[in-house]
C-alpha positions in Angstrom: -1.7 -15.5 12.1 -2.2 -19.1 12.9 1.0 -19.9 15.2 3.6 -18.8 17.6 5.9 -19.7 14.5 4.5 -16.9 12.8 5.2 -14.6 16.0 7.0 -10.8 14.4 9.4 -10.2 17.2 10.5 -6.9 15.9 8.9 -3.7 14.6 11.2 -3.1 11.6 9.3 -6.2 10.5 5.7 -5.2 10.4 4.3 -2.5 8.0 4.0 0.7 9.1 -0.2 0.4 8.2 0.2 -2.5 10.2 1.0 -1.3 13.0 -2.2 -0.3 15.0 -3.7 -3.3 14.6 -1.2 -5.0 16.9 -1.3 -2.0 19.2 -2.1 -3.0 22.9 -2.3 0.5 24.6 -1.7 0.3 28.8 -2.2 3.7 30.5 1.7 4.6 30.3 1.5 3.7 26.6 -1.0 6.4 25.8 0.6 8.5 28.1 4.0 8.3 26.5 2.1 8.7 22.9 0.8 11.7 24.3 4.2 12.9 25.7 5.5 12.0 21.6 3.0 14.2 19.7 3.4 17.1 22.0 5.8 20.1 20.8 8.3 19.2 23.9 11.0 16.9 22.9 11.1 13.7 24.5 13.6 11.3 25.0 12.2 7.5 25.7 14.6 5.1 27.6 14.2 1.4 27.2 15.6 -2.2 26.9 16.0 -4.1 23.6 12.4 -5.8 22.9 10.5 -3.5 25.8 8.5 -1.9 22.5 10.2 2.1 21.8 10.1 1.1 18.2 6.6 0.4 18.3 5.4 3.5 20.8 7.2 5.9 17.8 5.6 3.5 14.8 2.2 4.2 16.7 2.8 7.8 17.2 3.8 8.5 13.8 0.7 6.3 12.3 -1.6 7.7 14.7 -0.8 11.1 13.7 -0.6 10.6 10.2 -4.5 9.8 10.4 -5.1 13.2 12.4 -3.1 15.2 9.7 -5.9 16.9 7.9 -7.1 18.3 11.1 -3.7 18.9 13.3 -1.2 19.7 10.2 1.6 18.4 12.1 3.5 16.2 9.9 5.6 12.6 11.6 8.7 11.8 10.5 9.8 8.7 11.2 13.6 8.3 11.1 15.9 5.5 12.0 19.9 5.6 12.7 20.0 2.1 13.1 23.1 2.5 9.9 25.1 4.3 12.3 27.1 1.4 12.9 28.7 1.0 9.3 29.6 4.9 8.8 33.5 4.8 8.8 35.4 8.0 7.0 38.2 10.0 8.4 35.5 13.3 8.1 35.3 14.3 12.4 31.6 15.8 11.0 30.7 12.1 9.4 28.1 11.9 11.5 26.5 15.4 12.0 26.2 15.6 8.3 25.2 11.7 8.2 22.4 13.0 10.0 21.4 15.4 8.6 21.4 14.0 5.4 19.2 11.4 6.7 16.5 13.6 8.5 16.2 15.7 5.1 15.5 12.7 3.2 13.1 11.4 5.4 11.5 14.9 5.5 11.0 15.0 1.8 9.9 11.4 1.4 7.0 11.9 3.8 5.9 15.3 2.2 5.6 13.4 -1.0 3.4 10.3 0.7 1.2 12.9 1.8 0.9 14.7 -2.1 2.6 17.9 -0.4 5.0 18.6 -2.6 3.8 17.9 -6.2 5.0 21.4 -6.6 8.7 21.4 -5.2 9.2 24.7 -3.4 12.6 26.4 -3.0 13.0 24.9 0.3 12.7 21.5 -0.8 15.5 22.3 -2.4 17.7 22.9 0.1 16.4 19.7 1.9 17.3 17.8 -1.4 20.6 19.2 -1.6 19.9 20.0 -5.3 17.2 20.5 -7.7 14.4 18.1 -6.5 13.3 15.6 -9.3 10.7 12.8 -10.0 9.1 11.6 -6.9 10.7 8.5 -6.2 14.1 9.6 -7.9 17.3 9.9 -4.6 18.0 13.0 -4.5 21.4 14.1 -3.5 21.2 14.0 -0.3 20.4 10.7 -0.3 23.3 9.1 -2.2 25.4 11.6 0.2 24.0 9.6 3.1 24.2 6.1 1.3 27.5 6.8 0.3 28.3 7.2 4.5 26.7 3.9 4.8 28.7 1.9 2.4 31.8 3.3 3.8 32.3 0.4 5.8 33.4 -1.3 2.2 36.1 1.3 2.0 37.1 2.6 5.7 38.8 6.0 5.9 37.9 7.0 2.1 36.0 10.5 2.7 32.9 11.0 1.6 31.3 14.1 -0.7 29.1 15.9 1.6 29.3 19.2 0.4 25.4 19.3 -0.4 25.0 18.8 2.9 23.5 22.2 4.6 24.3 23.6 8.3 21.9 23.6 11.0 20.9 26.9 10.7 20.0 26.4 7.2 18.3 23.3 7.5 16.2 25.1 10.2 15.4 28.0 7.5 14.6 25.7 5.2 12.5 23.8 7.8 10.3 27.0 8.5 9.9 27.8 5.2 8.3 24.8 4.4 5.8 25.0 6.9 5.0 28.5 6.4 4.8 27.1 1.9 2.5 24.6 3.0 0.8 25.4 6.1 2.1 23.2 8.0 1.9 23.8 11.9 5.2 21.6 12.7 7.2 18.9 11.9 7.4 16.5 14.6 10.5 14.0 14.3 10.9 10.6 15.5 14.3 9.3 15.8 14.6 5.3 16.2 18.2 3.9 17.2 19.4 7.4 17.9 23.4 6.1 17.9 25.7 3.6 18.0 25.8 2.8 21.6 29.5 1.2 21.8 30.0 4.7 20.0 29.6 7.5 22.6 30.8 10.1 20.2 28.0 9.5 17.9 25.4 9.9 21.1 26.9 13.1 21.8 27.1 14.5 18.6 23.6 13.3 18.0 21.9 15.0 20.9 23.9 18.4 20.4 22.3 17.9 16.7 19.1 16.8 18.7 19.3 20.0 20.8 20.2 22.3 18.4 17.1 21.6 16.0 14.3 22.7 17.9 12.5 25.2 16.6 8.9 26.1 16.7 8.4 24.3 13.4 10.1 21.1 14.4 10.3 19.0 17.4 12.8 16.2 17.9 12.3 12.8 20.1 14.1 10.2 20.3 14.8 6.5 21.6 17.2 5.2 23.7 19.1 2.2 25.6 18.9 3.1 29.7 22.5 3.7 31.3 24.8 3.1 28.0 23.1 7.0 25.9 25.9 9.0 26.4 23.9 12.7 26.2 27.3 15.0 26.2 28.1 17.9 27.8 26.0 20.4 26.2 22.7 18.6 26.3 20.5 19.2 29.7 17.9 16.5 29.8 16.1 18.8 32.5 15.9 21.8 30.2 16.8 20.1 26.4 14.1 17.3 26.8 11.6 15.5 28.9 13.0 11.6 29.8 10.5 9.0 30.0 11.4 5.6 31.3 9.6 2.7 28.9 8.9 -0.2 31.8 5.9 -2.2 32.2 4.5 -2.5 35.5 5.0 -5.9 36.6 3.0 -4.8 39.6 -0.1 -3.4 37.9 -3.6 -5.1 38.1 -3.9 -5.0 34.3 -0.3 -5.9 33.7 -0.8 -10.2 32.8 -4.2 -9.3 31.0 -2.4 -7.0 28.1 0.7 -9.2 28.1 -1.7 -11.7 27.0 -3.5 -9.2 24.6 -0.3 -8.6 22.8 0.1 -12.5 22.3 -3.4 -12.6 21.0 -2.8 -10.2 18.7 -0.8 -12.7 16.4 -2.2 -15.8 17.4 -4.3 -18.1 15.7 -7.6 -20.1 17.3 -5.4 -23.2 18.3 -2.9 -20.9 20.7 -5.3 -18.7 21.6 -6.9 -21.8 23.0 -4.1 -23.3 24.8 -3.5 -19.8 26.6 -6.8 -20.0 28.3 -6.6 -23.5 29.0 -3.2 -23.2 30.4 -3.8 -19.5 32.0 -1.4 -20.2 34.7 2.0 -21.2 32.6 1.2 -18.3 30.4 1.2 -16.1 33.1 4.2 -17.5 34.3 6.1 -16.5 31.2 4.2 -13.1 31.5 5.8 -12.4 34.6 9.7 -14.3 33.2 9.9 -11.7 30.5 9.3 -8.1 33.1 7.4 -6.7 31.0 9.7 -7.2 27.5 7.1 -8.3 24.9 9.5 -9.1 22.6 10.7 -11.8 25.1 7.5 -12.8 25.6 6.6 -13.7 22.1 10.1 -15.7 21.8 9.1 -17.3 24.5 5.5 -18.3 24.0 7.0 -19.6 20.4 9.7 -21.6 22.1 7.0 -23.1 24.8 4.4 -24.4 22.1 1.3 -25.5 23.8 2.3 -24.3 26.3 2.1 -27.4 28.5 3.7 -27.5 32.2 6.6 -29.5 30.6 6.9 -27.1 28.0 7.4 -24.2 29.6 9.3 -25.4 32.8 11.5 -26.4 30.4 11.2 -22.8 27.8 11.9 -20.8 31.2 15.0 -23.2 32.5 16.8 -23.0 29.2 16.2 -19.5 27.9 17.0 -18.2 31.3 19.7 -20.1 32.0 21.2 -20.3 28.5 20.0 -18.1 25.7 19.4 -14.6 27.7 23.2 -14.7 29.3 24.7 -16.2 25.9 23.2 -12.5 24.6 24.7 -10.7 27.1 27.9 -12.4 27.4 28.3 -12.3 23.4 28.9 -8.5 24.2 32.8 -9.2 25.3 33.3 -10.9 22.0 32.0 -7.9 20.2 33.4 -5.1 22.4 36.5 -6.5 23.7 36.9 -2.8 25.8 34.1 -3.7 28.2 34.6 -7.6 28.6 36.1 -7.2 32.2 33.0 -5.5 32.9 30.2 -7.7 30.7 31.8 -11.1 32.9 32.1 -9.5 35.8 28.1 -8.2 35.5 27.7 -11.8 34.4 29.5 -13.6 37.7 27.7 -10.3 40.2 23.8 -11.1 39.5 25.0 -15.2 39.1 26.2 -15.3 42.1 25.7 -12.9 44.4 22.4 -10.6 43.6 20.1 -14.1 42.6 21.0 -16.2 45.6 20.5 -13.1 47.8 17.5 -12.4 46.1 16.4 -16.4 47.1 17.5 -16.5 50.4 15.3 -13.4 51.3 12.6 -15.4 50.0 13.3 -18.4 51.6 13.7 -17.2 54.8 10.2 -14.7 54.8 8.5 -18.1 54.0 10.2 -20.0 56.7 9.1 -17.0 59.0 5.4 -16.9 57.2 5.8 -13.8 56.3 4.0 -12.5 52.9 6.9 -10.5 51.2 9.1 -11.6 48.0 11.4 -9.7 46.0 13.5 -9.6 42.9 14.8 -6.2 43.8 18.2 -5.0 44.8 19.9 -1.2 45.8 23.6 -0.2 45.0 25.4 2.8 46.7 25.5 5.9 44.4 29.2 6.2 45.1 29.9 2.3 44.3 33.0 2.4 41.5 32.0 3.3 38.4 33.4 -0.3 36.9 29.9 -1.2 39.0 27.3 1.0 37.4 29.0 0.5 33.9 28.4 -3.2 34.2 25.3 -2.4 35.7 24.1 -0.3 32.8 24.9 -3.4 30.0 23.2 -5.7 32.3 20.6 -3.5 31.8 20.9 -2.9 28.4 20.4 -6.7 27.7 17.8 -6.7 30.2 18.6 -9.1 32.4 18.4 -6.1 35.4 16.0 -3.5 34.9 17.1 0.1 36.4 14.0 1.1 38.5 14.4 4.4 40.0 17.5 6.8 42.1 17.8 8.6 45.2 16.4 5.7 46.7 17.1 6.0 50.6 17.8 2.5 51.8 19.3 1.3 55.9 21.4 4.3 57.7 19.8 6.9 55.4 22.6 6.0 52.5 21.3 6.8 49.1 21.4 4.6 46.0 19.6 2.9 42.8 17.2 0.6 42.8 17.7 -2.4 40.0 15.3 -5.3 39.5 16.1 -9.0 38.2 14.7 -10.3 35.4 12.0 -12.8 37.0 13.0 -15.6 34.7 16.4 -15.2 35.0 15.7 -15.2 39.0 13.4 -18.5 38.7 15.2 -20.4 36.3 17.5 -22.5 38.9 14.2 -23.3 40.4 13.2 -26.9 40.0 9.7 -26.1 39.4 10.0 -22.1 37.4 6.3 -21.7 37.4 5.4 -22.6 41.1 8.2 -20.5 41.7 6.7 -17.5 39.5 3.4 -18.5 41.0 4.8 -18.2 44.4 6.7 -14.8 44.1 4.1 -12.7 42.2 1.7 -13.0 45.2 3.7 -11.3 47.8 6.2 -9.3 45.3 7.3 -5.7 46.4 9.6 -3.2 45.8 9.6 -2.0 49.0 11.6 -5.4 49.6 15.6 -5.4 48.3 19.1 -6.6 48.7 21.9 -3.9 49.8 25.1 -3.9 48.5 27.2 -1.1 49.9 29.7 0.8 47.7 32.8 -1.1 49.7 31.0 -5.0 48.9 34.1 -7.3 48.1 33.1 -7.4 44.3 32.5 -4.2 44.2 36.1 -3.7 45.2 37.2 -6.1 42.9 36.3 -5.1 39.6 37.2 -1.6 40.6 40.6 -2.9 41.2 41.0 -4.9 37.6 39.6 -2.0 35.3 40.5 1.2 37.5 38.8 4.3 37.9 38.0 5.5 34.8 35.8 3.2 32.0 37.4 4.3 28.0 33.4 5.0 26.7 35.0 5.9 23.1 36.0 2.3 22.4 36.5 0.8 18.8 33.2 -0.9 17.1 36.1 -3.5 15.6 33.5 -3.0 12.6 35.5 -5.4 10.6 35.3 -8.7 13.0 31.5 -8.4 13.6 31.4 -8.6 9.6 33.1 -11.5 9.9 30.9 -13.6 12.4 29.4 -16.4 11.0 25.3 -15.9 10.6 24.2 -18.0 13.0 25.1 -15.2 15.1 21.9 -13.2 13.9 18.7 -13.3 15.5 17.3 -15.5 12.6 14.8 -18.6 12.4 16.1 -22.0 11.3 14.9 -21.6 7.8 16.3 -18.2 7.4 19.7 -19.4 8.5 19.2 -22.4 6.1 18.2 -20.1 3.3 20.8 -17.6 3.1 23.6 -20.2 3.7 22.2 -22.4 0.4 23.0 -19.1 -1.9 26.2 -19.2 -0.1 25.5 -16.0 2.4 27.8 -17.5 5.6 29.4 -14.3 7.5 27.4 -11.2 8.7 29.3 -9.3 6.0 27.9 -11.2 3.2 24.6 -11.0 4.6 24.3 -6.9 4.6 25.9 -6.7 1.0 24.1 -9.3 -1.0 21.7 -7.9 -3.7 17.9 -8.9 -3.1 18.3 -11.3 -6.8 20.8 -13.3 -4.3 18.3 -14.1 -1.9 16.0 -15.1 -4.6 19.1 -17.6 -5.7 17.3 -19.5 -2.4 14.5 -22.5 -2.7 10.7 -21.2 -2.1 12.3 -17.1 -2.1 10.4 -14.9 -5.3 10.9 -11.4 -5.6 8.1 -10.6 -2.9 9.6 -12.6 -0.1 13.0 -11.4 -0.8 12.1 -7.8 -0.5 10.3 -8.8 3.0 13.7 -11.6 3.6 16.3 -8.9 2.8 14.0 -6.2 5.2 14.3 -9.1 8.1 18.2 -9.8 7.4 19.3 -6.3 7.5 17.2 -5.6 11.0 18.9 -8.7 11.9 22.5 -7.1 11.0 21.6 -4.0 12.0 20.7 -5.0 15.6 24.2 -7.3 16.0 26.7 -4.5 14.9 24.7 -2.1 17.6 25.5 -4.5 19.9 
């Protein structure tokens, strides 16, 4: 690639082939990989843009080259449609999902030539007699016919080809046993709709209840806002693994800058080692997220000292919290919470965080931190806000059963480092400055009684309503400029007259192609790029 302008911010973007090219693999990486292609399901927890997508993209790719001498088979499946499914059926989703995970089942055993020969399993997986390769089977139209129910809420949906559990298990078996397979190894991408906690816990009782020797499920997941259910154990039901780069490692600025290098042409590959020290400074701004980091090297240019003070100012002061607060216009239920998390880290966990600093300077001493611990019994108002904080990633959950002053026991959070130096006057002294005495053995306190603690328990109660509404029918009405789209794909879709979110999901790819400079390949890759765009607005 020859610029930042070029950057792909998201996975859904880049082919799958594509995919280990752009690989930068730390120690946890491989580790996690590792975890993925074992026969113990794993759950991975992570922030938008911290690279989950990308760990199960590599998994799958990786293990599609070992096939031929491991026989397990990736599946690669991706709910990220959960959003739009909107019937009066209670089992919507189960079967959604199902329907779903066949399809993807069959469509990989046909990339790999397994089934030129449909066996009477495939059958069951297809929901009917299996035809050309290529053809939907029924199945398929049962689970696109979910998805378009948005277009027509409450209508029910066919989904009597649909199979139980225990036959799509059967079925399952018997494929592997037909084509000596040793196991099917699943991959699920945006497991649920995370303003939709009934979807989450249907999904992981669905997630639960499908291992089998022949399959093995794992999944990815927001941190603090997966609602697991009541009948799923994470201890016994699945392994969780927590997807955060070590700020702290020795290696950790020197593969941030790998991944950048990965798409960047000779001119910005250039300024990065001319201007090591502003890059790094944006390393360390982002905590880790390389989606944020690639935004942000495109935003910063050449990545000049004016450039970036000016990049880490205005993203961290403007775009990141614009995200965040954007939530209460969505999901109206949590807004007391999203402004209140707003106001907490504004004004009370940054200037603490600041202070500290200050002050060990003033005394000479070496420590800094961007760290701060909240009682385990603070009102759950608190750790709800705390968990969409987290979700945005402007706080980062570290770890629990942290012991802090007079043996009290909390959670440890961190604060996004750009989000903590942007008030600075001068952000990359001020990154320069922290990273060099930075510890987590450093934090701010706040006791489950702090005033705003008190507060915000007082104005939403005790008890946060998870099953809140999706209010499926504003979001389709936001305009586009609420999408995570470039200038000139804003500017494109509104010339063929695509202005609401809506009108962006439903318009045909010869619509797109209505646009100036738009031929049938770049709508295809457009229309991929739109819908990831939609997708990732209506889950919030």
């Amino acid at each position: 690639m020859n610029d930042s302008k070029s950057f792909v911010f998201r996975t859904e973007d880049i082919r799958p082939e594509e995919i280990l090219d752009l690989f930068v693999p730390t120690e946890r990486d491989m580790q996690l990989i590792s975890a993925l292609k074992s026969a113990s399901p794993v759950v991975l927890e992570g922030s938008r843009g911290t690279g989950k997508s990308f760990l199960l993209r590599v998994c799958e790719q990786q293990q599609m080259a070992d096939f031929s001498a491991t026989r397990v088979v990736p599946v690669y499946v991706s709910f990220v449609k959960s959003s739009l499914l909107s019937t009066k059926n209670e089992q919507q989703f189960q079967h959604w999902m199902l329907a779903r995970l066949a399809s993807r089942v069959l469509r990989t055993l046909y990339q790999l030539g397994l089934l030129a020969k449909p066996t009477p399993s495939a059958v069951v997986l297809a929901g009917s007699q299996v035809g050309a390769a290529g053809e939907m089977t029924e199945l398929e139209k049962v689970a696109q016919r979910f998805e378009d129910s948005f277009k027509h809420p409450g209508v029910l949906v066919d989904d009597s080809a649909v199979p139980d559990v225990e036959s799509f298990k059967d079925a399952i078996q018997d494929l592997c046993e037909d084509l000596g397979l040793r196991r099917i190894n699943v991959l699920f991408d945006e497991a649920a709709h995370i303003f939709r906690p009934e979807q989450q816990r249907q999904f992981f009782t669905l997630f639960r209840d499908l291992r089998s020797p022949y399959m093995t499920c794992n999944a990815a997941v927001y941190p603090g806002v997966t609602s697991y259910g009541p009948s799923f154990e994470a201890v016994h039901d699945a392994q969780i693994e927590s997807l955060n780069r070590d700020i702290h490692a020795a290696t950790y600025r020197e593969q941030m800058r790998e991944i950048v290098m990965k798409q960047s042409g000779a001119e910005l590959q250039s300024d990065i080692e001319r201007y090591g020290e502003n890059f790094d400074a944006l390393a360390l701004a982002v905590s880790g997220n390389p989606r944020l980091l690639l935004k942000t090297v495109s935003l910063a240019g050449r990545l000049r000292a004016s450039e970036v003070q000016s990049v880490l100012k205005d993203f961290y002061r403007t775009a990141i919290w614009a995200e965040h607060s954007a939530l209460a216009e969505r999901y109206p239920g949590h807004k007391a919470m999203i402004d209140w998390g707003r106001t907490f880290v504004e004004t009370n966990a940054i200037p603490d965080a600041v202070l500290k600093n200050e002050s060990w300077k003033a005394e000479g001493k070496p420590e800094r931190t961007c760290y701060f611990w909240v009682h385990r019994d603070s009102p759950e108002a608190v750790v709800e806000a705390l968990r969409l904080l987290a979700y945005t990633g402007v706080i980062t959950k570290m770890d629990s059963g942290i012991v802090a002053t007079r043996r009290d026991i909390g959670t440890r959070y961190a604060i996004n480092i750009g989000c903590l130096a942007a008030p600075s006057s001068n952000p990359v002294a001020f990154i320069s400055e922290l990273k060099r005495g930075l510890t987590i053995k450093r934090f701010t306190e706040y006791g489950q009684n702090h005033a705003p603690f008190v507060e915000i328990a007082a104005r939403v109660g005790g008890a946060i309503d998870a099953d809140l509404s999706t209010a499926l029918e504003q979001l389709m009405k936001a305009p586009i400029s609420e999408l995570d789209l470039t200038d000139y794909q804003q500017w494109a879709l509104k010339t063929v007259g695509i202005e609401t979110v809506g009108e962006a999901l439903t318009s045909s790819e010869a619509t797109f192609q209505k646009a100036m400079y738009i031929g049938p390949v770049r709508s295809r890759k457009m229309m991929n790029v739109v819908t990831a765009a939609v997708m990732e607005f209506l889950s919030g």
